[in-house]
ROSE-4610 file (N, C-alpha, C; in Angstrom, 1 decimal, always signed):
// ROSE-4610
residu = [X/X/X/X/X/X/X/X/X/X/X/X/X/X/X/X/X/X/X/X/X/X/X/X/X/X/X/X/X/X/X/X/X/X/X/X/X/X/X/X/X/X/X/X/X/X/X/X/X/X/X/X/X/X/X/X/X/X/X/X/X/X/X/X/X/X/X/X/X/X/X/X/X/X/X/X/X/X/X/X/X/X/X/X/X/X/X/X/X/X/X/X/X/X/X/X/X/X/X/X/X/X/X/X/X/X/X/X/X/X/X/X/X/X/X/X/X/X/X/X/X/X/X/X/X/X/X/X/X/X/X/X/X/X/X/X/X/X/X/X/X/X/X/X/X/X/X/X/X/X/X/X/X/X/X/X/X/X/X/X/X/X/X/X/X/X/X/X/X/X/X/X/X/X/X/X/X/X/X/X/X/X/X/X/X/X/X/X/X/X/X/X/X/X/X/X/X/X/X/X/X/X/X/X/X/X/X/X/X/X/X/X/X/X/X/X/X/X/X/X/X/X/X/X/X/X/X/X/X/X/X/X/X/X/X/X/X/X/X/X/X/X/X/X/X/X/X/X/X/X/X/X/X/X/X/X/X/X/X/X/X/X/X/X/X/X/X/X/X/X/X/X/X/X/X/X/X/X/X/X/X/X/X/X/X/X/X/X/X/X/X/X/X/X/X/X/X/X/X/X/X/X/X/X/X/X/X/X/X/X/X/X/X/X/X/X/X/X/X/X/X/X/X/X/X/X/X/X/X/X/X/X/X/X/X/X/X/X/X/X/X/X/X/X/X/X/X/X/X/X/X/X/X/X/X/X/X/X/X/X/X/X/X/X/X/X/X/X/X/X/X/X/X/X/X/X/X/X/X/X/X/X/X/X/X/X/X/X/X/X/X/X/X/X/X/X/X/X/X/X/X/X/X/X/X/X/X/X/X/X/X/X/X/X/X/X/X/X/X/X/X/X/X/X/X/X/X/X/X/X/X/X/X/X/X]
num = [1/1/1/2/2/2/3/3/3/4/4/4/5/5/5/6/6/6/7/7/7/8/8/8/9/9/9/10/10/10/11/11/11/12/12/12/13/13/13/14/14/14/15/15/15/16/16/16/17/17/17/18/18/18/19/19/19/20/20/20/21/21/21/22/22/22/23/23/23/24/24/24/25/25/25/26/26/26/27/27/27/28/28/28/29/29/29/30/30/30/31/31/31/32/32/32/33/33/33/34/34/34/35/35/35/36/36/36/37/37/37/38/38/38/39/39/39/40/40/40/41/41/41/42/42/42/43/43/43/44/44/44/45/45/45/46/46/46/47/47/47/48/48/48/49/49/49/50/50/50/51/51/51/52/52/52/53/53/53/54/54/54/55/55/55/56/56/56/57/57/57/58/58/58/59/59/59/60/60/60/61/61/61/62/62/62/63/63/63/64/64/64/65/65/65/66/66/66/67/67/67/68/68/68/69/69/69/70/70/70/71/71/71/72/72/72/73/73/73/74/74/74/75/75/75/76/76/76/77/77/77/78/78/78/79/79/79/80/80/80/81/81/81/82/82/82/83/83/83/84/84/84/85/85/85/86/86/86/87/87/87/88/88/88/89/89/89/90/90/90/91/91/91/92/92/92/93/93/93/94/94/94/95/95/95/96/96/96/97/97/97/98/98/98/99/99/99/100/100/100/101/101/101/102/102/102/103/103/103/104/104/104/105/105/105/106/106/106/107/107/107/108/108/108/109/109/109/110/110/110/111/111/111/112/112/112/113/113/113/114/114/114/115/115/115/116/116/116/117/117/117/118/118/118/119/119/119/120/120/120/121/121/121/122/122/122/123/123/123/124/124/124/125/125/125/126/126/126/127/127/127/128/128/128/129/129/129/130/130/130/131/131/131/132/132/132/133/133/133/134/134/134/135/135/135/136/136/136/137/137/137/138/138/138/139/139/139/140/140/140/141/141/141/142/142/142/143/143/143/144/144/144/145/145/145]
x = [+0.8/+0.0/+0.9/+0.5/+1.7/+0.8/+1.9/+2.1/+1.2/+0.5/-0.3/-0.3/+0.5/+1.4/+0.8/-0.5/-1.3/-1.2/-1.5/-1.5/+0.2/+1.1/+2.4/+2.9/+1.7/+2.5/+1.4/+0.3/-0.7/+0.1/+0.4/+1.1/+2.7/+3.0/+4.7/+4.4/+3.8/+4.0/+3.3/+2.4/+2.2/+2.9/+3.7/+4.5/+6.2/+6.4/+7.4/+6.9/+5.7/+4.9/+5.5/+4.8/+5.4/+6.9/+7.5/+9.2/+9.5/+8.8/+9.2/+8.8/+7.5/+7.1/+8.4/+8.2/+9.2/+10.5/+11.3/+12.7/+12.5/+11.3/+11.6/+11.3/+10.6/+10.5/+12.4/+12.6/+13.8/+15.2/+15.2/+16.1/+15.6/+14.7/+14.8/+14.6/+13.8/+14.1/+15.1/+14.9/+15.9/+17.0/+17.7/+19.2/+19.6/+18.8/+19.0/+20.7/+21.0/+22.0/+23.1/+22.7/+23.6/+24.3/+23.8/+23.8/+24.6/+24.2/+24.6/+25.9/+26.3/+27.6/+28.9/+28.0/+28.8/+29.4/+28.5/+28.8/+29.8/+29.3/+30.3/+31.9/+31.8/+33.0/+34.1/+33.3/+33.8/+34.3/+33.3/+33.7/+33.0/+33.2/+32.3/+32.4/+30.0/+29.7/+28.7/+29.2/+28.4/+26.9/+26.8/+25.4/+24.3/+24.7/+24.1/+23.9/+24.9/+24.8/+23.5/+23.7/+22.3/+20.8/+21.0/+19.4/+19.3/+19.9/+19.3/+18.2/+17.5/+16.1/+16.8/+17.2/+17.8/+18.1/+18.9/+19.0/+17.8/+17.0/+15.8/+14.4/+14.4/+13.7/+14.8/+15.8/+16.4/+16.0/+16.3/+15.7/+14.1/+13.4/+11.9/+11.6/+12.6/+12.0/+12.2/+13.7/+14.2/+13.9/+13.1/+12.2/+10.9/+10.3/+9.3/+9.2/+10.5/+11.0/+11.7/+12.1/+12.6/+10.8/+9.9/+8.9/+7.6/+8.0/+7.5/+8.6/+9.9/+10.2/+10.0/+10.2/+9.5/+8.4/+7.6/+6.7/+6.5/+7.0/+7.3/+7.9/+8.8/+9.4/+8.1/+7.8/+6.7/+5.7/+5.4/+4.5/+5.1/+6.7/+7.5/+7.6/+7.6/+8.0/+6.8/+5.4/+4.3/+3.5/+4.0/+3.1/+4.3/+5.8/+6.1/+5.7/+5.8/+5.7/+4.1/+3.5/+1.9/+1.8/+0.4/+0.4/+0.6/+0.5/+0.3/+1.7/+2.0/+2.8/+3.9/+4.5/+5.2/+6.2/+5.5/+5.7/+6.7/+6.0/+6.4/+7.5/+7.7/+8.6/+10.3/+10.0/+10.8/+11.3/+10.5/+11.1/+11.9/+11.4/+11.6/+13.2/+12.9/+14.7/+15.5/+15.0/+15.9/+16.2/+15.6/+16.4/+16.8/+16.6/+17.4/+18.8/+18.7/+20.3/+20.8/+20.6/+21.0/+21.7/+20.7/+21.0/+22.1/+21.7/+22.7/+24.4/+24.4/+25.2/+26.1/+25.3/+25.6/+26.1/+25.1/+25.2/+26.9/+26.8/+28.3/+29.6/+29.3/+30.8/+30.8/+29.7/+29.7/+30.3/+30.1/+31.1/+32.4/+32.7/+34.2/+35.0/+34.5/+34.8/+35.4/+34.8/+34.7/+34.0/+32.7/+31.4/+30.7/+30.6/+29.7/+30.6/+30.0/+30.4/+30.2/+30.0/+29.7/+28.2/+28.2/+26.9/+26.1/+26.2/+25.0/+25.0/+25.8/+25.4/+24.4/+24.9/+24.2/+22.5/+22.5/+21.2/+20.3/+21.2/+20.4/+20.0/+21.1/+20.2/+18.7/+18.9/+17.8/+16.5/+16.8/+15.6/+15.1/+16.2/+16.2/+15.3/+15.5/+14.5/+12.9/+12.8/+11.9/+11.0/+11.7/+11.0/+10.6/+11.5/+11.5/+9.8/+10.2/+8.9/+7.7/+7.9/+6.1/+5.5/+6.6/+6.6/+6.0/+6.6/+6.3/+5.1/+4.5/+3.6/+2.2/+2.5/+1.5/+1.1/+2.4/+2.2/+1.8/+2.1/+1.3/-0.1/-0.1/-1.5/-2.7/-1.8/-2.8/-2.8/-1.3/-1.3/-2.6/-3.0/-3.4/-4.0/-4.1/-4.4/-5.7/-6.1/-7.7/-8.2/-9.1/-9.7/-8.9/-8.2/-7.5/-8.4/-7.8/-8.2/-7.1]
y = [-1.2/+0.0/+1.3/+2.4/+3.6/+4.0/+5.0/+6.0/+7.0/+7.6/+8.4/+10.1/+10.7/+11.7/+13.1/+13.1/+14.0/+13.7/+12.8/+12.0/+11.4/+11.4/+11.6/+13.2/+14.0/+15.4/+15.9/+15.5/+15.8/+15.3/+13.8/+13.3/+13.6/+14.1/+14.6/+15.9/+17.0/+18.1/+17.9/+16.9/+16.8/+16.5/+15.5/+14.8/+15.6/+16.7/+17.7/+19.1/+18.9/+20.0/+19.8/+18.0/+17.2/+17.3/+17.9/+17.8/+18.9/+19.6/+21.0/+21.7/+21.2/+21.1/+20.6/+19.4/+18.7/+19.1/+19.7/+20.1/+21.6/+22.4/+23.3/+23.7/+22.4/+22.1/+21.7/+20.5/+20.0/+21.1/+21.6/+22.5/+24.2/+24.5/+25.5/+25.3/+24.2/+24.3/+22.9/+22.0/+20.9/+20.7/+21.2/+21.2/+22.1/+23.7/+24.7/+25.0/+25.5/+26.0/+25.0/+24.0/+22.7/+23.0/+23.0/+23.3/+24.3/+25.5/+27.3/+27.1/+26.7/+26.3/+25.4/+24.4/+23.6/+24.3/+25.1/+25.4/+26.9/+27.8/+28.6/+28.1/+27.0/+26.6/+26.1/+25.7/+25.1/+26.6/+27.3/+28.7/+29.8/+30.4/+31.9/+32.7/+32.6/+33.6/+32.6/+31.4/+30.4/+30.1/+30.2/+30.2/+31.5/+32.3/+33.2/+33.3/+32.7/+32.5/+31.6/+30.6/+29.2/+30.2/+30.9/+31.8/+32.4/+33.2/+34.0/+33.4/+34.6/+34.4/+33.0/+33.1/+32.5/+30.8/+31.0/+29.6/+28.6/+29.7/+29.2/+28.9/+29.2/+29.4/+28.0/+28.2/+26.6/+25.9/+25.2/+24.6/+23.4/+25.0/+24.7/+23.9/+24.5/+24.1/+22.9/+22.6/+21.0/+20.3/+20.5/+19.1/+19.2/+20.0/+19.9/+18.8/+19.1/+18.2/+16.6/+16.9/+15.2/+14.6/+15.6/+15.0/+14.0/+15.2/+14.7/+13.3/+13.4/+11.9/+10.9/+11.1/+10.2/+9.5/+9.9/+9.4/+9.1/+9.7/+9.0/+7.9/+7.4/+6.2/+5.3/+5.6/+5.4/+4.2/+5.4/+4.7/+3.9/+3.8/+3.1/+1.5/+1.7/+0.2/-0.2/+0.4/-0.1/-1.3/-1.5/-2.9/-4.1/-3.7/-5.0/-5.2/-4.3/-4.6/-4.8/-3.7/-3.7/-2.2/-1.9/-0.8/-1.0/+0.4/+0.3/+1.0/+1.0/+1.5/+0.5/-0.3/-1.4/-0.5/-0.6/-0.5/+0.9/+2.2/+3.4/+3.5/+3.0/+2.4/+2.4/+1.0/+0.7/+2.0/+2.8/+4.0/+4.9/+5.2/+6.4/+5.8/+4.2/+3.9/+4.2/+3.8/+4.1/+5.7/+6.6/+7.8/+8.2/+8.1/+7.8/+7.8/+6.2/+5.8/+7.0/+7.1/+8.2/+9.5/+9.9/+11.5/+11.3/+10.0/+9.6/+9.7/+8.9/+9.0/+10.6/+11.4/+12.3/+13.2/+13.7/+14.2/+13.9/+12.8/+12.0/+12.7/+13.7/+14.4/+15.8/+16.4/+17.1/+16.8/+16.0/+14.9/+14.2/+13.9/+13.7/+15.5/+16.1/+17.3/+18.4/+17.4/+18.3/+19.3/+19.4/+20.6/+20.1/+18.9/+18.6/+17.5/+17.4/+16.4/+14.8/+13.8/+12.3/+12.5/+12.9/+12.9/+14.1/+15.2/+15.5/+15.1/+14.3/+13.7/+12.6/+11.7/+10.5/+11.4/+12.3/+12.6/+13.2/+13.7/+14.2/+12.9/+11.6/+10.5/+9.9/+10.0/+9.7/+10.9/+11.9/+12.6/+12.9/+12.7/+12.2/+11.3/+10.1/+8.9/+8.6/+9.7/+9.9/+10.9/+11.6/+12.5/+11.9/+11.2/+10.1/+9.2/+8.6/+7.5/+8.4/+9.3/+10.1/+10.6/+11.5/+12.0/+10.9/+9.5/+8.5/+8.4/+8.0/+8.0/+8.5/+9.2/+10.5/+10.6/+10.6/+10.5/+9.4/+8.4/+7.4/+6.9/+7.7/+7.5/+8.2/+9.2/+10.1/+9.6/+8.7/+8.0/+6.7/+7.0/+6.0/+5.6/+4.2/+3.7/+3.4/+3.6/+3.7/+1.6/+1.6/+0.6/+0.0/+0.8/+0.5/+1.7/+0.9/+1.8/+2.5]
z = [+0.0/+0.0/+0.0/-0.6/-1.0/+0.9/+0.6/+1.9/+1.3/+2.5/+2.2/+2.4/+1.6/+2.0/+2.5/+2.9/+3.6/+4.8/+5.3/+6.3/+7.2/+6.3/+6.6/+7.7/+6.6/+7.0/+8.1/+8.8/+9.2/+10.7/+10.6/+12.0/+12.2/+10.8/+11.5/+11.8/+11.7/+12.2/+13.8/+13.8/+15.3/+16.0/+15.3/+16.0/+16.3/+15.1/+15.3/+16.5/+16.9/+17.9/+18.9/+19.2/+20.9/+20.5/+19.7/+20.1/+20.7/+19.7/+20.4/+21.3/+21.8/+23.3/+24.4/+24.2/+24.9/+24.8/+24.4/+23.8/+24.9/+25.0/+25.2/+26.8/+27.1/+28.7/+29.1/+28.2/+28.9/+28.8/+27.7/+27.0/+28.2/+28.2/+29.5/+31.1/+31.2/+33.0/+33.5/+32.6/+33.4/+33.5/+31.5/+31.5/+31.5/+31.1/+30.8/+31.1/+32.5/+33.2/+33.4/+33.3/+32.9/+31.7/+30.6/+29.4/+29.3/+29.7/+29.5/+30.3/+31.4/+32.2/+31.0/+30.6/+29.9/+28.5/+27.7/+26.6/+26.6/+27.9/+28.4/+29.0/+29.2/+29.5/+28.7/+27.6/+26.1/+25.2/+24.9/+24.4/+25.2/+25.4/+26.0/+25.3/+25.7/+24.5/+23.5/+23.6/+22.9/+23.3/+24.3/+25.4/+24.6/+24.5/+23.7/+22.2/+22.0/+20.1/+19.9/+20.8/+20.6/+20.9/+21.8/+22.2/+20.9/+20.0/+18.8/+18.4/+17.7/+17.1/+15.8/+15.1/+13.7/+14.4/+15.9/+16.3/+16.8/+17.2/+18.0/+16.6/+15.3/+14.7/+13.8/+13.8/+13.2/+13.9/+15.1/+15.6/+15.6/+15.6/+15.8/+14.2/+12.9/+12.0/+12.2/+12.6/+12.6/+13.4/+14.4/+14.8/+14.3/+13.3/+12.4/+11.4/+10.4/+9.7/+10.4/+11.4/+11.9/+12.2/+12.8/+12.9/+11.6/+11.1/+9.5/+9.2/+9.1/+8.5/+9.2/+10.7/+12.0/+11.7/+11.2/+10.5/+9.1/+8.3/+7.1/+7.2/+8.5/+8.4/+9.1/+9.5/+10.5/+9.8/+8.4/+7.6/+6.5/+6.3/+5.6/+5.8/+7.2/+7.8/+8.3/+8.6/+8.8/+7.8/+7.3/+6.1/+6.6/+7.0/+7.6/+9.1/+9.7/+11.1/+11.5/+10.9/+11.3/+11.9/+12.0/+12.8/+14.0/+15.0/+16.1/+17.4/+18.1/+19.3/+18.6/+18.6/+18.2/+17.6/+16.2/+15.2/+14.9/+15.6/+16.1/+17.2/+17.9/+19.1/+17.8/+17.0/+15.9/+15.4/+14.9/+14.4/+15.5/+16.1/+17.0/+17.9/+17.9/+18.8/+17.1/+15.7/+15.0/+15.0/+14.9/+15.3/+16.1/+17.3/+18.8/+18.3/+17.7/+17.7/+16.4/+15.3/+14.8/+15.1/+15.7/+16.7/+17.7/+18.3/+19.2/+18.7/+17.5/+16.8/+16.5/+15.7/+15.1/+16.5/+17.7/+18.7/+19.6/+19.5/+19.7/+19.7/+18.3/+18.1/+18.8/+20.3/+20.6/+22.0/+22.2/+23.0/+23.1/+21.8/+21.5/+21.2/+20.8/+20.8/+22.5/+22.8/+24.2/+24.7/+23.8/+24.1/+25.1/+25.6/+26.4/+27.3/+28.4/+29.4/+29.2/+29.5/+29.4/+29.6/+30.7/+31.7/+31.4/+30.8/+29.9/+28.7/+27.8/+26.8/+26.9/+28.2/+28.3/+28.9/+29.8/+29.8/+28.7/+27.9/+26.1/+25.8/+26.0/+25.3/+26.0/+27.1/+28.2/+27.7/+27.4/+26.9/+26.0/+24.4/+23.5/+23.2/+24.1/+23.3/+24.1/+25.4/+25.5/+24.5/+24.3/+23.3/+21.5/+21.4/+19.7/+20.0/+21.4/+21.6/+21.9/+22.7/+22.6/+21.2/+20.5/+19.2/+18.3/+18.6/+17.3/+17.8/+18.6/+19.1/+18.7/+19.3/+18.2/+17.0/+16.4/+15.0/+14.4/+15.0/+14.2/+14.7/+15.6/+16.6/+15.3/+14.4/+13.3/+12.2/+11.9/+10.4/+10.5/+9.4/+9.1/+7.8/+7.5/+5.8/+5.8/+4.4/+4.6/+5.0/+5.3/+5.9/+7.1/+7.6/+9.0/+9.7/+11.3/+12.7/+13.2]
């Protein structure tokens, strides 16, 4: 069955919403000063470059669009696995490990510590699994529930 590309974009932007919901709870009250300490310590001055309107507006686009492919994968691998939480789960640890990946070299770099990397990943894949969630909670093919 094709993917249904209305429906792709209907549950990734919801699903890019809950990121950016969630990114902006964890990103201002949990790691915030964690974060702003850490990246002041790496360069100073950098703490503020990330707040710009231009950073915060990248951002918000780019968990729009990871949301939208979140779910395009969503609906890619749904005819093998089946619908459902499962299926979504599948997706969402595969971008986990992705990000995980890519995020990695802000770590080997020395921008970040071990232990707020490892807790990016800890909120990271809370954030992947609600997001998939969602969104596939809205995809769906015709004569399915």
């Amino acid at each position: 069955m094709a993917i249904i590309t209305n429906k792709v974009l209907i549950g990734g932007l919801a699903a890019g919403v809950v990121m950016n919901v969630i990114d902006f709870v964890v990103y201002k009250f949990i790691l915030g000063a964690r974060m702003t300490a850490e990246s002041e310590a790496f360069k100073p001055g950098m703490s503020a470059a990330m707040m710009t309107t231009s950073a915060m507006v990248s951002n918000i686009v780019m968990d729009l669009v990871l949301g939208i492919l979140l779910v395009w994968t969503y609906a890619a691998i749904r005819p093998r696995f089946g619908p459902g939480v499962k299926t979504a789960v599948y997706a969402a640890v595969l971008f986990w490990i992705l990000a995980g990946i890519f995020l990695s070299g802000y770590l080997h770099m020395g921008m970040m510590s071990t232990g707020l990397w490892m807790t990016f990943a800890f909120f990271g894949l809370v954030n992947f699994l609600i997001s998939a969630w969602v969104g596939a909670r809205l995809y769906t093919e015709e004569g399915t529930v």
